[in-house]
Structure formats: structure tokens, C-alpha cells
TORKOL-4160 file (C-alpha; in steps of 0.2 Angstrom, whole numbers, padded with zeros to 4 digits, m for minus):
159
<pt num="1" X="0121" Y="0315" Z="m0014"/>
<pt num="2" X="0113" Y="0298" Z="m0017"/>
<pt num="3" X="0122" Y="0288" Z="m0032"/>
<pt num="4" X="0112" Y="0274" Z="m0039"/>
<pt num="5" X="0126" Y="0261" Z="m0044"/>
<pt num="6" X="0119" Y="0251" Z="m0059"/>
<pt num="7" X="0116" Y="0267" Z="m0068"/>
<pt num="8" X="0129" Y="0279" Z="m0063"/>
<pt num="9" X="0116" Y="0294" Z="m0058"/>
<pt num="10" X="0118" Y="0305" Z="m0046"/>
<pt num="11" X="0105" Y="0317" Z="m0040"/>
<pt num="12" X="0105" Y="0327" Z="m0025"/>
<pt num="13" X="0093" Y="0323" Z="m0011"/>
<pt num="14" X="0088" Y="0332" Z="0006"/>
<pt num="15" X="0095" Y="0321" Z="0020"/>
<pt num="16" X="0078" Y="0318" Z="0024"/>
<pt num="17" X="0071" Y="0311" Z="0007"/>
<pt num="18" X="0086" Y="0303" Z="0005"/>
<pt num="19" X="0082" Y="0292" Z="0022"/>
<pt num="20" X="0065" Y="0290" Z="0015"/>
<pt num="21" X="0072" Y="0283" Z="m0002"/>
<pt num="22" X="0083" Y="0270" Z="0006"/>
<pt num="23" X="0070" Y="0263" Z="0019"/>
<pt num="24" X="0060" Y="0263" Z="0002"/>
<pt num="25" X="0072" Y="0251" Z="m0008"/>
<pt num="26" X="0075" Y="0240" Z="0012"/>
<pt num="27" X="0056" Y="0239" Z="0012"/>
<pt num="28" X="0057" Y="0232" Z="m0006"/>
<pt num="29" X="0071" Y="0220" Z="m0002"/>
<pt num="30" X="0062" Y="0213" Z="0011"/>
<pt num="31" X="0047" Y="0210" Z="0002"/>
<pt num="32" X="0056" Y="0200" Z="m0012"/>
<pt num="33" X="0066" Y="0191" Z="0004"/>
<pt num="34" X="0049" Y="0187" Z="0010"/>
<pt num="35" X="0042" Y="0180" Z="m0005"/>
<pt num="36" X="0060" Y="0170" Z="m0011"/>
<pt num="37" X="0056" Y="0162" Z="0008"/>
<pt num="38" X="0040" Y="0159" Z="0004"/>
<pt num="39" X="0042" Y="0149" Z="m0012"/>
<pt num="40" X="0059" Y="0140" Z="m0008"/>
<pt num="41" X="0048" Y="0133" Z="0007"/>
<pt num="42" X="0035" Y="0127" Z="m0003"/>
<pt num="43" X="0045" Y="0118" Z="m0018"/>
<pt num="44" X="0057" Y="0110" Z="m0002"/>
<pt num="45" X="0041" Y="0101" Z="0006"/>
<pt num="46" X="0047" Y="0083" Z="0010"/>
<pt num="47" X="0031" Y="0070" Z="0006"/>
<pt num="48" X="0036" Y="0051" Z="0008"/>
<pt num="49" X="0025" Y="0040" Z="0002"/>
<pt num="50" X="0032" Y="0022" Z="0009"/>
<pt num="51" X="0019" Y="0009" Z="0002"/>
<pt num="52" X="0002" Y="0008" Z="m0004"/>
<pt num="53" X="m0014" Y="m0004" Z="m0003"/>
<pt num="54" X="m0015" Y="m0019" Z="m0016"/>
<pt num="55" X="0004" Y="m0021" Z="m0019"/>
<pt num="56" X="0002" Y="m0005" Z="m0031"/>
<pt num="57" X="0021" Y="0001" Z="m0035"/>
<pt num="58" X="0026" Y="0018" Z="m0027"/>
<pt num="59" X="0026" Y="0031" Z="m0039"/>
<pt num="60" X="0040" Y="0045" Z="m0042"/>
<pt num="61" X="0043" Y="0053" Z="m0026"/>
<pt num="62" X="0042" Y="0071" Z="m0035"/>
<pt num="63" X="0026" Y="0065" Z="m0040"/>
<pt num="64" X="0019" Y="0062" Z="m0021"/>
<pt num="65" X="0004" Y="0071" Z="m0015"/>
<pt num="66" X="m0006" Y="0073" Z="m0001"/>
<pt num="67" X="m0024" Y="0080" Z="m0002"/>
<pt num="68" X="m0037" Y="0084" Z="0011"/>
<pt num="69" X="m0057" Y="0088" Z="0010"/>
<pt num="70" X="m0071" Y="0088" Z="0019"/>
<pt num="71" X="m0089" Y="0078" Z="0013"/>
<pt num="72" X="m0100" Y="0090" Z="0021"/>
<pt num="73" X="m0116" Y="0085" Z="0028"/>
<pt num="74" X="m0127" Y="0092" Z="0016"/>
<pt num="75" X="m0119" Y="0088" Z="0003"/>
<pt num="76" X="m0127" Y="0087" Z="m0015"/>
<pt num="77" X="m0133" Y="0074" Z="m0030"/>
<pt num="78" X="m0120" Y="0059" Z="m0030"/>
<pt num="79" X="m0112" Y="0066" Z="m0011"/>
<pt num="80" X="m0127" Y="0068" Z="m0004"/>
<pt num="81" X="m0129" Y="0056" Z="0012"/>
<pt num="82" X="m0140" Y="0038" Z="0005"/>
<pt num="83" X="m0148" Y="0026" Z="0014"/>
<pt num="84" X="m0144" Y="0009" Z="0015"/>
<pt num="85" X="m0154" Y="m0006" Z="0021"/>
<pt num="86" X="m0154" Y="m0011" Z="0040"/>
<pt num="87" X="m0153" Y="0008" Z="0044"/>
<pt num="88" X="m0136" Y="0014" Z="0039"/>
<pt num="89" X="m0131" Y="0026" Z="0027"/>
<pt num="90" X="m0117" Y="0029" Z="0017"/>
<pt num="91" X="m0110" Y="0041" Z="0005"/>
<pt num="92" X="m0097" Y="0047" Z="m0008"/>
<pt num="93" X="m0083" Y="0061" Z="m0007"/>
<pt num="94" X="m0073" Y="0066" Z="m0022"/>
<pt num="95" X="m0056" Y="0069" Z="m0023"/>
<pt num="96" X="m0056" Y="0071" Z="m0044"/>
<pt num="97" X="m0044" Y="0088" Z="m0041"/>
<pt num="98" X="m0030" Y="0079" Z="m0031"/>
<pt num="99" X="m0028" Y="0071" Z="m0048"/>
<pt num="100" X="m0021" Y="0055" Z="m0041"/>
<pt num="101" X="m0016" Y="0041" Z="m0056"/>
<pt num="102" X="m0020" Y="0028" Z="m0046"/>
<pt num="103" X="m0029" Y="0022" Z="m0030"/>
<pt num="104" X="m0022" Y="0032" Z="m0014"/>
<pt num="105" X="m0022" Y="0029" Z="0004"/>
<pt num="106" X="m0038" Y="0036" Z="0011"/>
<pt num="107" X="m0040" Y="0040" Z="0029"/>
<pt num="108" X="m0057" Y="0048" Z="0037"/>
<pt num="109" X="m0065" Y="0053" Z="0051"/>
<pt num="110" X="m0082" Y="0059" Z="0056"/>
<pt num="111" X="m0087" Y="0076" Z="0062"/>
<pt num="112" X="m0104" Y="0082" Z="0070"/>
<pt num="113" X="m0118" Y="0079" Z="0084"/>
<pt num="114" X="m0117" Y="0060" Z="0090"/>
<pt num="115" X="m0113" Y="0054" Z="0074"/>
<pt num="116" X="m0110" Y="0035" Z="0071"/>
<pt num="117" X="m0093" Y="0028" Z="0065"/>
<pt num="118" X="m0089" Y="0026" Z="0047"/>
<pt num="119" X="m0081" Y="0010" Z="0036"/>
<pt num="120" X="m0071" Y="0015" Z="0020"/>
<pt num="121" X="m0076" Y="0007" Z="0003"/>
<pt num="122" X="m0074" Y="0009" Z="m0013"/>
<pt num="123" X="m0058" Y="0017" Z="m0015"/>
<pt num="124" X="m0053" Y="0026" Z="m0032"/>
<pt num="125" X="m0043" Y="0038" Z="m0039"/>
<pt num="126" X="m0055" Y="0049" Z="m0039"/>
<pt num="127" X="m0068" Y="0046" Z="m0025"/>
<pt num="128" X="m0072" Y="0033" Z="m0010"/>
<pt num="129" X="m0085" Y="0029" Z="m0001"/>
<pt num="130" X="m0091" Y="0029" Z="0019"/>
<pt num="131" X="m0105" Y="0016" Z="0027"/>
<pt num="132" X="m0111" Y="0018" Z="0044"/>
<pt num="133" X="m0106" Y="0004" Z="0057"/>
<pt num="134" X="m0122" Y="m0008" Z="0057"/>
<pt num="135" X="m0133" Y="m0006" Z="0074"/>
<pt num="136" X="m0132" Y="0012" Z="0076"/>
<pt num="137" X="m0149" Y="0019" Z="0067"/>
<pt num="138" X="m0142" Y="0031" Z="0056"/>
<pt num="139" X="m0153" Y="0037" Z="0042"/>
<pt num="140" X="m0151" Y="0050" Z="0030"/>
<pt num="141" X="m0162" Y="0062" Z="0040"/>
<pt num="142" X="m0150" Y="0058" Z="0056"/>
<pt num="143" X="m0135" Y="0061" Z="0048"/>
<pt num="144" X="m0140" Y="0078" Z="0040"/>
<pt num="145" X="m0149" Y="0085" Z="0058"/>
<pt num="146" X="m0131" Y="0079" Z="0067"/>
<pt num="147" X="m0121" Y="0090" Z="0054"/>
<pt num="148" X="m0112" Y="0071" Z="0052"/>
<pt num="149" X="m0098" Y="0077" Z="0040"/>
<pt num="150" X="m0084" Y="0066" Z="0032"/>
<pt num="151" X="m0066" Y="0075" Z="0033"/>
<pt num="152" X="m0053" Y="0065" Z="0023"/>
<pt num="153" X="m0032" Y="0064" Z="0019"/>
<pt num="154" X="m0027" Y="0057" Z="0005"/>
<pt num="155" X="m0009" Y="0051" Z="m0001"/>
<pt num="156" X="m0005" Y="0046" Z="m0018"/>
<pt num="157" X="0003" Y="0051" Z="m0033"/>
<pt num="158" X="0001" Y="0062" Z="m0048"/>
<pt num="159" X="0009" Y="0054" Z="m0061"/>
């Protein structure tokens, strides 16, 4: 006899269908477990934002974000690599869907085949800029054969 509580049914089962009825309702349990786990871990992250460029005010803590992208190589329109006089090049990432309010701290790095270092510039909300290091001959054309892709982290705040 399997007896459901909440309803006050009974109903006679085989002893076998009534083992495949419980490891049914385990199997559910643990699939809600599971996804209680998964969504108490992601509303517990801990983001500390301690100070920002330009004597900006830290924002709300609950409003801290980190984002992270990558300015591919080949890139397009405004993020497409650009030369710049004395054979460097430069270009812009966005970062318009972190919906930062103000101006975040902006780390990057350069990915690919011998590419050359990179300066930051031009900080935004919503995009920054990279520039080759001077003296290192780095045209558009050089940059697009060495797959020379920008990958950023951005910390800020969304409101």
C-alpha cells in the first residue's frame, strides 16, 4: 500500500512499481535540491569593489559587477583594428551589455601570434580603447594575420 500524505489516497502498488515510484519522487527531490544549490550559489556571490579611477565614489555593493569579453581579431566596423601614425594600431571593445553607470576599472591583455603590447585609453562606461606600444611595427594587416585579440575584465557598478 503506498499512502500519499498530502492527499490522504491510498492505492495499492506491486512491490516493484512501488520501489519505482519512490526513486521517481528521490529523483525529483534531488533535481529541485540541485537547482535550489544552484541559484542560492549564484545570488551569494561575494564582488568587492574597494576603490575606483578618478576619485569616482563606490557605488552600492549589491550593485557590483564584474564583466569579461574578448575584442576579437577580426573584429568589425568601430572594433575592427585601426591604424595609427608611427605604425601602431589600436582599437575599441564595448562593454555596453555590463551596463556599467559609470567608468569601471578596466584590465586587458593580448592574445595571439607575437603580438605587441597594448596601452589602455579612453575608458567609458560603455567601451575603452587599446594602442600598441610604439616601436614595435604593428599595422592593421599584422595584427589581423597574428589573431592579436584583446580579452578584457571589467569591475564597476550597475546602478
Amino acid at each position: 500500500v503506498v499512502s500519499t500524505q498530502s492527499t490522504g489516497l491510498h492505492y495499492h502498488l506491486s512491490p516493484f512499481r512501488a520501489f519505482l515510484h519512490l526513486r521517481s519522487l528521490q529523483s525529483n527531490k534531488m533535481k529541485l535540491l540541485c537547482c535550489l544549490v544552484v541559484l542560492v550559489s549564484s545570488v551569494w556571490c561575494d564582488i568587492k569593489i574597494i576603490n575606483l579611477d578618478n576619485n569616482q565614489q563606490v557605488g552600492d555593493p549589491s550593485c557590483a559587477r564584474i564583466c569579461s569579453g574578448v575584442g576579437r581579431y577580426d573584429g568589425t566596423g568601430k572594433y575592427e583594428w585601426q591604424q595609427w601614425e608611427d605604425n601602431r594600431a589600436y582599437k575599441y571593445s564595448g562593454m555596453i551589455r555590463c551596463e556599467f553607470v559609470s567608468e569601471p576599472v578596466v584590465s586587458v591583455t593580448m592574445r595571439g601570434e607575437d603580438c605587441p603590447p597594448i596601452l589602455l585609453f579612453s575608458v567609458k562606461n560603455n567601451k575603452f580603447g587599446v594602442i600598441t606600444v610604439q616601436g614595435r611595427g604593428a599595422t592593421v594587416e599584422y595584427m589581423k594575420s597574428n589573431h592579436c585579440t584583446v580579452h578584457w575584465t571589467a569591475s564597476g557598478f550597475t546602478c
